[in-house]
N, C-alpha and C positions, 0 to 999 in steps of 0.2 A: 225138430228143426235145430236147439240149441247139439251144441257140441257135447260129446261125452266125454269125460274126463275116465283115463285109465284109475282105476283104483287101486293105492300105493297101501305100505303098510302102513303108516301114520298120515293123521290128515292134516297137518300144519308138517311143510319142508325145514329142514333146517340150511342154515348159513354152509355149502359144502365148501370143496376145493377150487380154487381160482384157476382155468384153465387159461394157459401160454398162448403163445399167438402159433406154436408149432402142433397141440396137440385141437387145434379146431379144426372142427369137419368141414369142408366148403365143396358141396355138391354142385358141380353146372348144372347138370343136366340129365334125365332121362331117356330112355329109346323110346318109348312109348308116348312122347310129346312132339308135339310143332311150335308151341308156344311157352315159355317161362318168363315168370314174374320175378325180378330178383333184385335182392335189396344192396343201394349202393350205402347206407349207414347204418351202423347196429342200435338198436333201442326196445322196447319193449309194447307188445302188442298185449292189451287185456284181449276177455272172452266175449263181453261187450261189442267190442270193434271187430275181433274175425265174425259172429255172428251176425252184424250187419254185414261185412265185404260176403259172405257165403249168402245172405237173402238175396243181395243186387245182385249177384253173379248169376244167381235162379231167376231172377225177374226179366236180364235183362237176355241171354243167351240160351235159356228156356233148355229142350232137349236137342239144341244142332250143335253143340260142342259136351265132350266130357269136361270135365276138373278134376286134379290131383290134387290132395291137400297134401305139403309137405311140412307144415308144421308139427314138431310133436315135442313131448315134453314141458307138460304145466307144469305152472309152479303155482305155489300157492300166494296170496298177498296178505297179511295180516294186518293188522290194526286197532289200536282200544282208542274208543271215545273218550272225547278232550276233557270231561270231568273225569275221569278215574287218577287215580295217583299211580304212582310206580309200583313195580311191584305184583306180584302175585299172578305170577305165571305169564305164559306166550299169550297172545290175544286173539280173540276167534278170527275166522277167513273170512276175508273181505272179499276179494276175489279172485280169480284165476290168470295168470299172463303168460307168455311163453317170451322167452327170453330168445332178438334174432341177432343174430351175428352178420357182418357184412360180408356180402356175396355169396350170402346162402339163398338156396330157392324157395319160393312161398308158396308158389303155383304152377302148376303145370297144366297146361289145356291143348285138347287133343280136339281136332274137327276134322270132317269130309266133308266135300263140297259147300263150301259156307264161304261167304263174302270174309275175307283175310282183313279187309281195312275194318270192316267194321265191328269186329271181334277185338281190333287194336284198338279203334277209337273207347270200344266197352272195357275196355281194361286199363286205359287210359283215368276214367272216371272212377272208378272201382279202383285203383290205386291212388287217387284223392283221399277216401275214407282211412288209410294208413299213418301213421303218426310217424313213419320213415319215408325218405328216400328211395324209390323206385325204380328201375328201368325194364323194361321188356327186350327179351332175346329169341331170335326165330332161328331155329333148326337151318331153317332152308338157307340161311344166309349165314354160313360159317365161317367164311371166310372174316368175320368180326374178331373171332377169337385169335 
């Protein structure tokens, strides 16, 4: 049920390159969707928090819609306990987060014949559990874009 983490060459990230507001990827959308979750503020999601949004998604939606997860790229989060002094080395993993960027997509959910409103209403709630900014966008109605 927990998420699998790609395995990197080193297990603690380091500090990389600051990407521009030109070189970020901002995905709409896929073919293979009806529904997208997409964040309207950038911030950061632990593994914690997708772990619950991917239970409630199973509990509440069960097998009459798919999910796309489109988050990728953990990073690691470090930290030493408030007694240690400075000094001597990087500090073990705390835990896992992925870093989102606004109007990138989180979710993609795909269904046949299934109540539309009440698939919104579940993802309504299920975007509650998020430490960002949310909106949902329907395929069928593109004239939004």
């Amino acid at each position: 049920m927990l998420i699998q983490l790609i395995k990197n060459k080193y297990a603690k990230s380091f500090s990389g390159k600051k990407t521009t507001k030109n070189q970020q990827n901002k995905k709409k959308s896929s073919n293979y969707s009806t529904l997208c979750l997409i964040a309207n503020q950038s911030g950061i999601v632990t593994d914690f928090q997708f772990n619950a949004i991917k239970r409630e998604f199973k509990r509440k939606v069960k097998k009459k819609a798919q999910i796309f997860i489109c988050l990728t790229s953990w990073i690691s989060i470090t930290k030493k306990p408030q007694s240690v002094r400075l000094g001597r080395g990087k500090a073990n993993v705390k835990y896992h987060a992925i870093v989102i960027k606004k109007g990138s997509v989180l979710f993609e959910i795909k269904y046949n014949n299934f109540n539309n409103q009440k698939i919104k209403n579940e993802l309504k709630t299920i975007s509650k559990k998020l430490p960002i900014k949310t909106h949902l966008f329907d395929l069928k109605k593109r004239w939004i874009l």
